[in-house]
C-alpha positions in Angstrom: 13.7 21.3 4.5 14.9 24.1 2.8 14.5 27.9 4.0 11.9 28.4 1.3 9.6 26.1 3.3 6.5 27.2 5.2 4.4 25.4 7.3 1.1 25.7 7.4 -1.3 26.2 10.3 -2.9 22.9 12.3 -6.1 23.1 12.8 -8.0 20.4 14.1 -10.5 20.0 11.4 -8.9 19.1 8.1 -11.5 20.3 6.2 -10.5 24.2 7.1 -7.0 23.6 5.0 -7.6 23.2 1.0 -5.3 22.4 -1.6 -4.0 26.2 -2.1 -2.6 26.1 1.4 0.0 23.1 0.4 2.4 26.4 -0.2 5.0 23.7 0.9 4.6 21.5 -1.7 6.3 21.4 -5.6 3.5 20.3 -8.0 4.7 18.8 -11.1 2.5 18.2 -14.1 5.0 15.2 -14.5 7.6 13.3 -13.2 10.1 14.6 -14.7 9.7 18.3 -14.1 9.3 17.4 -10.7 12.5 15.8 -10.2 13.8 18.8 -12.2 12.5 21.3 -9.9 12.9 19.6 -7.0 17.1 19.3 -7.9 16.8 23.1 -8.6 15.1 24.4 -5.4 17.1 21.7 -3.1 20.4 20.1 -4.7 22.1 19.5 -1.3 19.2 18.4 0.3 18.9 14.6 1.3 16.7 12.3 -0.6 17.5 8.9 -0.3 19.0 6.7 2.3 19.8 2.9 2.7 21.0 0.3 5.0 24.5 0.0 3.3 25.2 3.9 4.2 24.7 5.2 0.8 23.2 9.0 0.7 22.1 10.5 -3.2 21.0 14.2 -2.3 18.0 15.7 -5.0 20.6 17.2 -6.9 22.8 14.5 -7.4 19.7 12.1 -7.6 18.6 13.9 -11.4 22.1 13.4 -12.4 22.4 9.6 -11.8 19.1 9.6 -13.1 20.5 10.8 -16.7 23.1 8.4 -16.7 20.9 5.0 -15.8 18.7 6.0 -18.5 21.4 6.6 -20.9 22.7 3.1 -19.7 19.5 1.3 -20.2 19.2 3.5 -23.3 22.7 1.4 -24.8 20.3 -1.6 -23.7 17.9 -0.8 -26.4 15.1 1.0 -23.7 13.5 3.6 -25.5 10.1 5.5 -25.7 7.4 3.6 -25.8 9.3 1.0 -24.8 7.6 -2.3 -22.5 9.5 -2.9 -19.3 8.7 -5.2 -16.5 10.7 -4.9 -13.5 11.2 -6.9 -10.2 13.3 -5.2 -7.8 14.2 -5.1 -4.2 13.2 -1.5 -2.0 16.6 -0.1 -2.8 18.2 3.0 -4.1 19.2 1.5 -7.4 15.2 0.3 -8.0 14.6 4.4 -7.2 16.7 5.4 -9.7 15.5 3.1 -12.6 12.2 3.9 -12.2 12.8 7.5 -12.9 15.2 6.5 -15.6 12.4 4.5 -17.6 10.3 7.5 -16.9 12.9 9.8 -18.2 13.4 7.4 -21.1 9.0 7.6 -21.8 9.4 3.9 -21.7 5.9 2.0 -20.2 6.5 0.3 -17.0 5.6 -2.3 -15.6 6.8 -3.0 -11.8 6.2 -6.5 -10.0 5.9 -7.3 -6.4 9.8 -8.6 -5.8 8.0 -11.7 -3.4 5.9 -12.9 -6.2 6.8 -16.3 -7.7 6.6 -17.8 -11.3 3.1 -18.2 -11.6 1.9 -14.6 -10.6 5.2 -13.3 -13.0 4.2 -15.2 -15.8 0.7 -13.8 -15.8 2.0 -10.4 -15.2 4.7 -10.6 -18.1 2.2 -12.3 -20.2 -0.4 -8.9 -19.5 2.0 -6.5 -20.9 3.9 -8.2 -23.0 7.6 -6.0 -22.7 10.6 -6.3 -24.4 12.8 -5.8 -21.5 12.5 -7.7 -18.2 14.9 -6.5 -15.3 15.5 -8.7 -12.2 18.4 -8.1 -9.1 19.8 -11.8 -10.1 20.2 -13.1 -6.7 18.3 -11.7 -4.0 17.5 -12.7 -0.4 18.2 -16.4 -1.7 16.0 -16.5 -4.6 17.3 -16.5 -7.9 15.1 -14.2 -10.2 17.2 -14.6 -13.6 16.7 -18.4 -13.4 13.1 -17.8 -12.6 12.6 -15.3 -16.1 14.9 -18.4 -17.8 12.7 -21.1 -16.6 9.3 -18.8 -17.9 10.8 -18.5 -20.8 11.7 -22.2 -21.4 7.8 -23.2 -20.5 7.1 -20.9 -23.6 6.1 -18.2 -21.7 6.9 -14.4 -22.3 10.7 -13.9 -23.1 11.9 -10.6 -22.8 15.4 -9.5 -23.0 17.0 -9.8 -18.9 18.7 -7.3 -17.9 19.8 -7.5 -14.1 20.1 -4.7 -11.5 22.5 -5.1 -8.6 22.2 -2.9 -5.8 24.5 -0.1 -8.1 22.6 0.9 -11.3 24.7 0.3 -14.4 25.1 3.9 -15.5 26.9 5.9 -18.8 28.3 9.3 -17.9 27.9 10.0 -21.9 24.1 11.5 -21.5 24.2 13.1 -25.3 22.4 10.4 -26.6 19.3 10.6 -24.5 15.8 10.9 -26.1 14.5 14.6 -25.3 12.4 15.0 -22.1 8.7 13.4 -21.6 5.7 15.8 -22.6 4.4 17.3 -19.4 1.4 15.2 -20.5 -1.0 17.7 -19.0 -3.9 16.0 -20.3 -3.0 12.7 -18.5 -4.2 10.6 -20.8 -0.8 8.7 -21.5 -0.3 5.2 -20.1 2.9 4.9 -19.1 2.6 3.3 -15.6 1.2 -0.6 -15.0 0.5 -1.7 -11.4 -0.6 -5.6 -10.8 -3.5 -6.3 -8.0 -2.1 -8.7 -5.3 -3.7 -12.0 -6.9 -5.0 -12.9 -3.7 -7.7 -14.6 -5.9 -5.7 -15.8 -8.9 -4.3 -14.1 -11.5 -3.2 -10.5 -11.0 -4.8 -7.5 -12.8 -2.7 -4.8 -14.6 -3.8 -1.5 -13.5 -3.0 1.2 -16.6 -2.1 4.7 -14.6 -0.8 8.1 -16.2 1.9 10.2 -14.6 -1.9 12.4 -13.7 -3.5 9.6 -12.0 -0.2 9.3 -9.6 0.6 12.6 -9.1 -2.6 13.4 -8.1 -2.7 10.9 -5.5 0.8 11.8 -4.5 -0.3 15.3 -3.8 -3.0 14.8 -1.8 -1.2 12.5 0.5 2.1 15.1 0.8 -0.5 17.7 1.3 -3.7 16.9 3.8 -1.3 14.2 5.3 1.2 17.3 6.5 4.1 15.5 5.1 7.3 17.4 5.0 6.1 20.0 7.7 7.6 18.4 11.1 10.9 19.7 12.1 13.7 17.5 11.1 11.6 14.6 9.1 12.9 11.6 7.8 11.0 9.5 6.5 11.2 5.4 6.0 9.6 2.8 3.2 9.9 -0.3 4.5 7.8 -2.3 1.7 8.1 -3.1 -1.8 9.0 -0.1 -4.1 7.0 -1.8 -6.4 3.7 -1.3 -5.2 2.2 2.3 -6.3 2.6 3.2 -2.5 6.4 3.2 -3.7 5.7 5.8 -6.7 3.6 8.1 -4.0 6.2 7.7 -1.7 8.7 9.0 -4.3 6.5 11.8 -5.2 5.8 12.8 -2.1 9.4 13.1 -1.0 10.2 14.7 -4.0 7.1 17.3 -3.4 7.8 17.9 -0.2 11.7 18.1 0.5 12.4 15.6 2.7 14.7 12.2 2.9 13.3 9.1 3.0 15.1 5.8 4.4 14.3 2.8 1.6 15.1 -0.7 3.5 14.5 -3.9 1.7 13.1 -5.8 3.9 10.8 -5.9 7.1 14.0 -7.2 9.2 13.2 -5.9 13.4 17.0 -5.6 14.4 17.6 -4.4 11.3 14.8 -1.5 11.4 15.1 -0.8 14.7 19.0 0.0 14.3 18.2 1.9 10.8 15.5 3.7 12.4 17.2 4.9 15.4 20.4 5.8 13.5 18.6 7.8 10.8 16.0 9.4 13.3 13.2 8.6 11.5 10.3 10.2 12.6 7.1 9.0 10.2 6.9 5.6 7.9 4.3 4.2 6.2 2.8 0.7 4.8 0.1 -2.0 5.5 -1.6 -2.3 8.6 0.6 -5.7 8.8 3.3 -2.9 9.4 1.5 -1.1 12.4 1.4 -4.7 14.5 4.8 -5.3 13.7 6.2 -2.1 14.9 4.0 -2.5 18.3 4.6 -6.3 18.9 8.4 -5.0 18.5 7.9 -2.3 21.2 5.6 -4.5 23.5 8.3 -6.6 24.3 11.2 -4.1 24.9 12.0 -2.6 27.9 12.7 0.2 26.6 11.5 3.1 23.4 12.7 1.9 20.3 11.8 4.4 18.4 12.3 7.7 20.3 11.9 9.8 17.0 8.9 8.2 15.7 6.0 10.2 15.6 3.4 9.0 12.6 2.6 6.0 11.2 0.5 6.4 7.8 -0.5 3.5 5.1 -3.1 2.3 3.4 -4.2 -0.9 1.5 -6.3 -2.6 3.8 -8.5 -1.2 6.4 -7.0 -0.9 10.3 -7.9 -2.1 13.0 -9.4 1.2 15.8 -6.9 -0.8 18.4 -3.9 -0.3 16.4 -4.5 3.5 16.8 -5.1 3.2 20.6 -1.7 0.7 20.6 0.5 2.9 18.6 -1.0 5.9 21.3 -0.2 4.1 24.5 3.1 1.8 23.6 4.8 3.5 20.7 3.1 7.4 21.5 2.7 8.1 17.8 -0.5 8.8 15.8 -1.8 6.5 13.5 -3.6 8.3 9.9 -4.5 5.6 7.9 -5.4 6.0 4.4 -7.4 4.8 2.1 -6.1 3.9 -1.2 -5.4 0.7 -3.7 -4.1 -0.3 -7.2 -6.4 0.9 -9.2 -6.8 4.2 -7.3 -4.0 5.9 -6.3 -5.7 8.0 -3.1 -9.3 7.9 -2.4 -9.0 9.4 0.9 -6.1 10.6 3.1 -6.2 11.2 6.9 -4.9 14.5 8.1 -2.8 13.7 11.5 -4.3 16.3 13.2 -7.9 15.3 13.2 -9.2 14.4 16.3 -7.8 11.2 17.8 -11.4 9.9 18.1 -12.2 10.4 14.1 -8.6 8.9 13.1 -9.0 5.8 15.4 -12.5 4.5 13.7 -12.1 6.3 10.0 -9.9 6.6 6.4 -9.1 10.1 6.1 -11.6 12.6 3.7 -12.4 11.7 0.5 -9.0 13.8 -2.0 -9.8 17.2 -3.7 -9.6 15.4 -7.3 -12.1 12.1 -6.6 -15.6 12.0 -5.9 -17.2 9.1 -4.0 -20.8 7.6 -4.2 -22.0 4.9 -1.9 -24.4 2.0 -3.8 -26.3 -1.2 -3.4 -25.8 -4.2 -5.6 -27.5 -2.4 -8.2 -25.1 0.4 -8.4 -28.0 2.6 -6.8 -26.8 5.4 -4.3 -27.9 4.5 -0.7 -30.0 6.9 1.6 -28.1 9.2 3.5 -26.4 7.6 6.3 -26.5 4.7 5.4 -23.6 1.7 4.5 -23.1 1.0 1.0 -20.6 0.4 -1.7 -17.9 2.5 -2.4 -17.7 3.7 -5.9 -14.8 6.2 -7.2 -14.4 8.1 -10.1 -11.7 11.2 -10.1 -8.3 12.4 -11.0 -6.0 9.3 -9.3 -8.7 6.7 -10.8 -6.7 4.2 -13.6 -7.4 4.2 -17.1 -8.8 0.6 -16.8 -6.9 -2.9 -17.3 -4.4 -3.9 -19.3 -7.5 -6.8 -20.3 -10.3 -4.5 -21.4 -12.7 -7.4 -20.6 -11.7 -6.5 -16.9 -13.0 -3.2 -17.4 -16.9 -3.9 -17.5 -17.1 -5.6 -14.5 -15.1 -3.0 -12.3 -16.4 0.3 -14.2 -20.3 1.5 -14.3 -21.3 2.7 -17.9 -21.1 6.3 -16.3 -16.9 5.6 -15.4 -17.5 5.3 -11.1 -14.5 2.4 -10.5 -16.1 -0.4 -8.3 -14.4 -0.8 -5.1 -15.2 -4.0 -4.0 -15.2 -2.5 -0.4 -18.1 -1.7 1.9 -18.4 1.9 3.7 -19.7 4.5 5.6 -19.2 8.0 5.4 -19.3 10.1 8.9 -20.8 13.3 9.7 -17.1 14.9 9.8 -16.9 14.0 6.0 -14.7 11.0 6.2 -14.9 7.3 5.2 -14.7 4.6 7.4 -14.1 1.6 5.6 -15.9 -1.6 6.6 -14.8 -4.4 4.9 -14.4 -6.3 1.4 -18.0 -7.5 0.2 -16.7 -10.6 -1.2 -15.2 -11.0 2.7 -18.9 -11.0 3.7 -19.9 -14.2 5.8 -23.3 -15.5 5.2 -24.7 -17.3 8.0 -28.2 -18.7 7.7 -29.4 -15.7 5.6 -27.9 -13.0 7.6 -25.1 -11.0 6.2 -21.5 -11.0 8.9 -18.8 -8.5 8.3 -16.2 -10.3 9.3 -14.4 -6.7 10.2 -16.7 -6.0 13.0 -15.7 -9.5 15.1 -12.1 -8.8 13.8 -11.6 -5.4 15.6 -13.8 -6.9 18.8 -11.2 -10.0 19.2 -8.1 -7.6 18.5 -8.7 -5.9 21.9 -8.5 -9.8 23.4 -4.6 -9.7 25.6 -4.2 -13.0 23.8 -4.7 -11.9 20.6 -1.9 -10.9 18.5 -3.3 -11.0 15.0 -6.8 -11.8 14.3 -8.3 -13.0 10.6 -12.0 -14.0 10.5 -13.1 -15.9 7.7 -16.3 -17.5 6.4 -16.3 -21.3 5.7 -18.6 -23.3 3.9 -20.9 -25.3 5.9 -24.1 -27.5 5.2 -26.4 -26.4 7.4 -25.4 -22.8 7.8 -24.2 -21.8 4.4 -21.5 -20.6 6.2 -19.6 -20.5 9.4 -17.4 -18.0 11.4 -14.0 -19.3 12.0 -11.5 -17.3 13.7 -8.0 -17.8 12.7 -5.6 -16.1 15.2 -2.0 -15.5 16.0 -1.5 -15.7 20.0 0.5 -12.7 21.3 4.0 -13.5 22.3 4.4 -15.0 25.2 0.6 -16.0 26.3 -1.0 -19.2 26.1 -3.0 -19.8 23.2 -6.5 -18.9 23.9 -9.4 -21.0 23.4 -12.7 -20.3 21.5 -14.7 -20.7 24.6 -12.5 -18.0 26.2 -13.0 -15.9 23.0 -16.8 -16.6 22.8 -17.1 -15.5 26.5 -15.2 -12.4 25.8 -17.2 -11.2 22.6 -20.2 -11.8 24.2 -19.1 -9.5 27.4 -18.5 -6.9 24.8 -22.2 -7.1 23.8 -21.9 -9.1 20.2 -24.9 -11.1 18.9 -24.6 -14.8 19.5 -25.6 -15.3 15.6 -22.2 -13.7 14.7 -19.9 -15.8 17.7 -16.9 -18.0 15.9 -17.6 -21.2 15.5 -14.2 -23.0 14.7 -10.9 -21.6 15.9 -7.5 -22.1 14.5 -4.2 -21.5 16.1 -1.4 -20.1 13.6 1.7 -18.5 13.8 1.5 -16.0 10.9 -0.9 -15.3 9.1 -0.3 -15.6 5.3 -0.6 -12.4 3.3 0.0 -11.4 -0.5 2.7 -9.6 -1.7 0.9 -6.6 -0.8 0.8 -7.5 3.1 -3.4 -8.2 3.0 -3.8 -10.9 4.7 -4.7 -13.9 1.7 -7.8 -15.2 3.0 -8.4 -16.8 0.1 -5.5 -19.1 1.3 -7.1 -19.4 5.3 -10.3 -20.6 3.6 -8.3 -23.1 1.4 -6.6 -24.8 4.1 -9.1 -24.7 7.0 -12.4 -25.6 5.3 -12.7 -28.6 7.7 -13.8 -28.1 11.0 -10.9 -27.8 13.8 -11.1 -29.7 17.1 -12.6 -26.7 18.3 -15.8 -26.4 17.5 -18.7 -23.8 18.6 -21.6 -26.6 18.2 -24.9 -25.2 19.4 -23.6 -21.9 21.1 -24.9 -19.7 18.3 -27.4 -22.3 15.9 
């Protein structure tokens, strides 16, 4: 942090420090002028860090920046120009993504893990001219994957790999002039793809305005920057928009950030510890692996780790009470997704009882409504849809017909989740109604048996599903991962323990499978699309007659 910083005060209630307090924060109207000021007010400064020991400082980070875009601009990239790009979490990734911003080029980043069917559809949405790709990476060869699209007669853009050092031109004359601050945010330069857990991914249209606002509110009612000495780590795909907030956030706030490119323990224990990170971010997948890790060390880990925040899916209360007791750091968990930058950020000094069951308050710039099926607010107090419509909301799809099934006529985005909002003024989010498990009428949430089962010693990872069933509709099946080291458990021992802690027979699991990971998109949600695929026959274990 530089001397210029100041810190503001902690209350508990988050609600009692508005948007003028973030005196700590640089607000750019785009990314550009951010980076700009950013290299002005803290050149020496760290910014980013990697596993291979390379350090850029902001200063030296708008430089580089300069000469990758004058590199890719001897490629042919240009404003306006299409560009899809699959890169690892590195530095070089970092710096190419500010260089096609730099360049006003559109981009269009894809998660590094997907494979040739969820690339096609994503190249095939956008349509670029330019495709970059690291080559080889982690023992997958992307080039040949782009070749072998192309070949099927799918989208052929020009390939231009990235290695973990940019290609770069120190001749910078050429360069385009700088990006219009775009104040009215209303330019499309930014295309993020849903997960696909479902099928084909959906491309997201942002603005530099619908991430920066998101950014901003997550640098400033999350606290980041103000803890002495932070370091920062992002430890999944730079290609998600988390990886753009993260960016802006760093760059807003004045603090380094470790980028990793994979979820590797040894690895991000030994990366951790050397580079004293003290807060990291992610998927709630994240959160359990950072405790299993600590669980079964005899000693802290992570002596300099003191927050955890993420978003994308909702977490589990027990995480929080975990990450208390066996890591001692505070879980805020967010509440945000790819069409929405930030609905709601958790402030880390809330009280631990409202940050264990709830998804931060609802950002300065976004308003949120709660609905039936009919798109009619609830009553007061009571659980609904979540609608948003606000200043991190995307411009629609990159397929307009999209658009009219996830917008209302009046512009409220459609969530797809189910929530409550508290008396403190937060949002506690309940589940995915498409998730919803209809048993003999009666609507499940499959969350609610989820969190129950996650408190279970033998349960390491939990997914409840709905399957389809003739004389039900639907049955509850359980899929869990056992915690390291215990015996399996079995769904009487489950049953018996979810009825101890009170829940209605009607909602008991009925089938239980043993796995040892559960599968997840390249987003880290758990694909439960893919659970009901393969288990939609009943199991040996069966829950005949307990709950009928």
């Amino acid at each position: 942090m530089t001397d210029t910083t100041v810190v503001p005060p902690t209350p508990h209630d988050p609600r009692t420090v508005k948007p003028a307090d973030w005196t700590w924060l640089i607000r750019g109207r785009s990314w550009c002028g951010l980076i700009a000021e950013r290299a002005a007010t803290s050149p020496d400064e760290r910014f980013l860090l990697d596993e291979h020991g390379s350090e850029i400082t902001f200063g030296a980070f708008e430089a580089r920046v300069e000469r990758v875009a004058a590199a890719l601009a001897e490629r042919g990239v240009g404003p306006g120009s299409v560009v899809a790009w699959q890169l690892p979490t590195r530095i070089s990734s970092v710096l190419v993504m500010a260089a096609l911003r730099r360049l006003d080029a559109v981009q269009a980043p894809i998660i590094a893990l997907y494979r040739e069917r969820e690339v096609t559809a994503s190249l095939a949405a956008v349509d670029p001219q330019f495709f970059l790709v690291p080559g080889e990476w982690a023992g997958f060869y992307f080039s040949a994957m782009a070749a072998s699209i192309a070949e099927g007669g799918g989208p052929s853009p020009t390939v231009i790999e990235i290695g973990l050092e940019p290609p770069e031109l120190e001749d910078t004359s050429a360069l385009p002039r700088l990006p219009d601050s775009d104040e009215d945010g209303q330019q499309v330069r930014w295309i993020y793809f849903t997960s696909g857990s479902s099928g084909v991914p959906k491309g997201a249209r942002h603005t530099d305005s619908t991430i920066l606002t998101g950014a901003t509110s997550f640098a400033g009612i999350g606290r980041m920057g103000t803890r002495p000495d932070e370091v920062s780590a992002m430890v999944f795909p730079v290609a998600h928009i988390g990886g753009a907030l993260y960016v802006i956030t760093s760059l807003a706030a004045g603090f380094p950030v470790l980028v990793l490119e994979a979820f590797n323990p040894p690895q991000v224990v030994a990366e951790f510890r050397k580079h004293h990170v003290t807060s990291t971010g992610g998927a709630p997948a994240m959160y359990a692996g950072l405790i299993a890790m600590a669980k079964s060390s005899p000693e802290p880990l992570f002596p300099d780790l003191t927050l955890l925040k993420g978003g994308g899916a909702a977490s589990p209360p027990e995480y929080f009470d975990h990450a208390k007791d066996v890591l001692g750091v505070v879980i805020a968990h967010d509440y945000g997704m790819t069409e929405v930058s930030m609905i709601a950020v958790a402030d880390p000094y809330t009280d631990p009882d409202i940050l264990r069951q709830t998804d931060g308050m609802v950002i300065p710039d976004n308003e949120v409504r709660l609905v039936d099926l009919d798109d009619q607010p609830v009553t007061q107090g009571d659980d609904g849809l979540v609608q948003v419509r606000g200043g991190s909301v995307c411009k629609g799809y990159t397929d307009p017909t999209k658009d009219a099934e996830n917008f209302t006529e009046d512009g409220w985005f459609r969530t797809g989740d189910l929530g409550r909002l508290h008396p403190s003024g937060h949002i506690e989010v309940i589940g995915r109604i498409k998730e919803m498990i209809i048993r003999k009428g009666e609507n499940i949430a499959p969350m609610e048996i989820e969190e129950l089962l996650s408190r279970h010693p033998s349960v390491g990872e939990v997914a409840v599903i709905g399957l389809p069933d003739e004389t039900r509709g639907e049955r509850v099946c359980a899929v869990v991962v056992p915690t390291d080291g215990d015996e399996p458990p079995t769904l009487a021992d489950l049953t018996a323990y979810l009825l101890e802690a009170k829940l209605m027979k009607q909602k008991l699991p009925e089938q239980l499978e043993i796995v040892s990971e559960l599968p997840r998109t390249g987003l880290s949600k758990v694909a439960k699309a893919r659970l009901r695929s393969q288990f939609g026959e009943p199991s040996n274990q069966s829950n005949e007659g307990v709950n009928a």
